[in-house]
N, C-alpha and C positions, 0 to 999 in steps of 0.2 A: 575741747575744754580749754578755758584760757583763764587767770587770776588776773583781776579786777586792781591793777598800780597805785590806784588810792586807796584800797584797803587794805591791802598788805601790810601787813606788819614787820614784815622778815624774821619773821619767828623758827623758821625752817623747819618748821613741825610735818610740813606736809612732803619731804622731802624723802624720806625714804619710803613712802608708800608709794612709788609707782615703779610698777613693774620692770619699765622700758629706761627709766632712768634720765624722764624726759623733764623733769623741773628740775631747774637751777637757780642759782643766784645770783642776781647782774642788777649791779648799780643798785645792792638794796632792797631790790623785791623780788620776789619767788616769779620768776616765767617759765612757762610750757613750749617745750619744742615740738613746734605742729607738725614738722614732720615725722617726728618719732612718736608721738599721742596717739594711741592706737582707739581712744575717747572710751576706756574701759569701765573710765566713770568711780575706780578704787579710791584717788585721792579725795572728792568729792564726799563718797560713802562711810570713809575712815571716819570720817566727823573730828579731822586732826587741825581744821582750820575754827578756830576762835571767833572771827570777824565776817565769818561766810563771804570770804572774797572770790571765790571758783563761780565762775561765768559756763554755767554748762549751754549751751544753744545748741537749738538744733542745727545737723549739718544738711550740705547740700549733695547731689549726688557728683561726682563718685563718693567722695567721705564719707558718705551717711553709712555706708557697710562696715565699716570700723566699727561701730559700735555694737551692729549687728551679730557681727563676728567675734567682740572680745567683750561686752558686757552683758552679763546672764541675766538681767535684768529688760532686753530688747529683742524684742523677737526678730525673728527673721520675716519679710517680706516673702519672700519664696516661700515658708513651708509653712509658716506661723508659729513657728516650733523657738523659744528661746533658747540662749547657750549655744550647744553646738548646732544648733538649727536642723538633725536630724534621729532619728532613733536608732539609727545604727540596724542591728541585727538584734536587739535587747528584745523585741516585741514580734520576731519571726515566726513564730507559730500564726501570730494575727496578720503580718505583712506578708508573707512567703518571698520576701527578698529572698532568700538563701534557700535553691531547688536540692533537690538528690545530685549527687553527679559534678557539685559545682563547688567555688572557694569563694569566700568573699573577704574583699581587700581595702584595710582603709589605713590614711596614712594620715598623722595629723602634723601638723607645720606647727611650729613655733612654738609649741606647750614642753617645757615648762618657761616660764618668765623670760623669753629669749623674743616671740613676735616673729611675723615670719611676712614680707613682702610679698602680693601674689603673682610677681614675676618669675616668684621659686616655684612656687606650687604651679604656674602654668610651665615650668620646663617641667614639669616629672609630669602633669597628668599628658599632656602632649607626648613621650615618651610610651606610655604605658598604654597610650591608643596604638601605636604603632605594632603593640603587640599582639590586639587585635581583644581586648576588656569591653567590658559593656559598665560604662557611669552609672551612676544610684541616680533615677528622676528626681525621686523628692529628697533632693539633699543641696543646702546654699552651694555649695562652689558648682557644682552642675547646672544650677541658673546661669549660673556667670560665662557660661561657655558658649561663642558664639559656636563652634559645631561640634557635638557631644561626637562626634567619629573620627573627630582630630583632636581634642582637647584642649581646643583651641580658647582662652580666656582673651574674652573683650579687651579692647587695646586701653580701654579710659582706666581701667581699675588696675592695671600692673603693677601702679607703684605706688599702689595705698596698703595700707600695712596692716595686721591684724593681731592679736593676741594670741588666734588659736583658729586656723582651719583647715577642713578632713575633705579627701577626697575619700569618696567612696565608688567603687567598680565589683563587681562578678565576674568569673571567668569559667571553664570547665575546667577540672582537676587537673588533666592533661598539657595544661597550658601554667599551670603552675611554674615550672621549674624558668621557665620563657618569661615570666611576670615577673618574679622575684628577680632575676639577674639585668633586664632592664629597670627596673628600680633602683637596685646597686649602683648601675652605671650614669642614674640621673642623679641621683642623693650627692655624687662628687661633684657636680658642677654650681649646687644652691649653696646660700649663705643662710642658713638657717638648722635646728636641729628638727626631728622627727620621730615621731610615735608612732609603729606599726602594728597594725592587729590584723590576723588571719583566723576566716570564722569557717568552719568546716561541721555537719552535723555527725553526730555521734552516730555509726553501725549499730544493727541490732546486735551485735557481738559488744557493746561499750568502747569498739576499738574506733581512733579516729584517724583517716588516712591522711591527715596533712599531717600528722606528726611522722610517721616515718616517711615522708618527703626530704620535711627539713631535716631531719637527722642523716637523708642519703648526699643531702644538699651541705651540711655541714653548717647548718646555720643553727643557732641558740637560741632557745624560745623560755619563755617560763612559762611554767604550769600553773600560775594562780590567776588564771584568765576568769572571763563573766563566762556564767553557763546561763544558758537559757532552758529552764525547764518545762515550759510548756501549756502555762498555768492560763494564760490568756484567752479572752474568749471574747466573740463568734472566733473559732479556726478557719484559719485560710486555706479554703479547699484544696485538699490531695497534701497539704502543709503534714508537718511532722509535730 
């Protein structure tokens, strides 16, 4: 996104709607710092410019994922899926991402208003292969990965930034305790903050065993998590 210097008015109206903190004022008119522009497309949307000075264009690659990644109004490439470019575990009964016997694990970068470089998110998913996870196929940042068995992210998009992306991985239950503590010890080395979610299916008892994990692990979880009840349909064979 970039504002058009003859139309500007310097009205600074469009100034506190961006998330990243990337329009300023110099010499007069409202500029975009492209490198912080995560192209979310909010200042634009606000409809807080008068003179329609915002220059939206399309980007080229690597940048074009910016948008991809932080406005919910563009789909992803990889899944076709807009926002966060995947369905997470919300549609499990139809997807069977999430087996008997297993946890599924996703972490999200840079939500809330903070943006998260995917030089961060490639040290932890890199991290979290090591411990031996299996990536979500159809999910944006697992495109981006030149080898899903090292988590390895393509060297061109390291340092493009985004508003908001998840990596998503499975593991067996077992492996649990092994997952979560190299997380810990990747989360101290990024400059960004993170949103974790651990998806585990309900016992025919209504008991669910990733909770007393983390309660033996000493980790704090809330209870007002998404349930998924089941309601979807064709079922994904042998799915729950």
């Amino acid at each position: 996104m970039k504002i058009d210097a003859e139309l500007c008015i310097a009205c600074e109206e469009c100034v506190p709607y961006c998330p990243m903190l990337a329009i300023s004022m110099k010499d007069d008119v409202a500029v975009i710092d492209q490198d912080e522009c995560v192209e979310c497309g909010i200042c634009l949307r606000s409809g807080s410019c008068s003179v329609d000075a915002f220059i939206d264009e399309p980007a080229t690659w690597p940048r074009q994922i910016r948008a991809e990644f932080s406005n919910p109004t563009v789909p992803h490439r990889s899944t076709g899926l807009a926002g966060r470019g995947t369905e997470e575990v919300k549609t499990n009964e139809v997807t069977g991402r999430l087996k008997p016997g297993w946890l599924a694990f996703a972490i999200e970068f840079g939500r809330p208003v903070t943006g998260a470089r995917f030089r961060d998110v490639d040290m932890v998913a890199q991290a979290l292969a090591k411990v031996g996870i299996t990536f979500e196929p159809a999910n944006p940042v697992t495109a981006l990965m030149e080898d899903t068995k090292t988590g390895k992210i393509r060297e061109d998009v390291l340092n493009e930034k985004a508003l908001s992306a998840i990596i998503e991985c499975v593991f067996p239950r077992e492996k649990g305790p092994a997952v979560l503590k190299a997380f810990q010890e990747a989360v101290k080395k990024i400059d960004t903050v993170c949103s974790v979610d651990l998806a585990d299916l309900v016992e025919p008892d209504e008991s669910v065993p990733a909770e007393k994990m983390l309660n033996e692990l000493g980790i704090p979880y809330r209870i007002n998590g998404k349930t998924n009840v089941g309601l979807g349909r064709p079922k994904f064979k042998g799915g729950n």
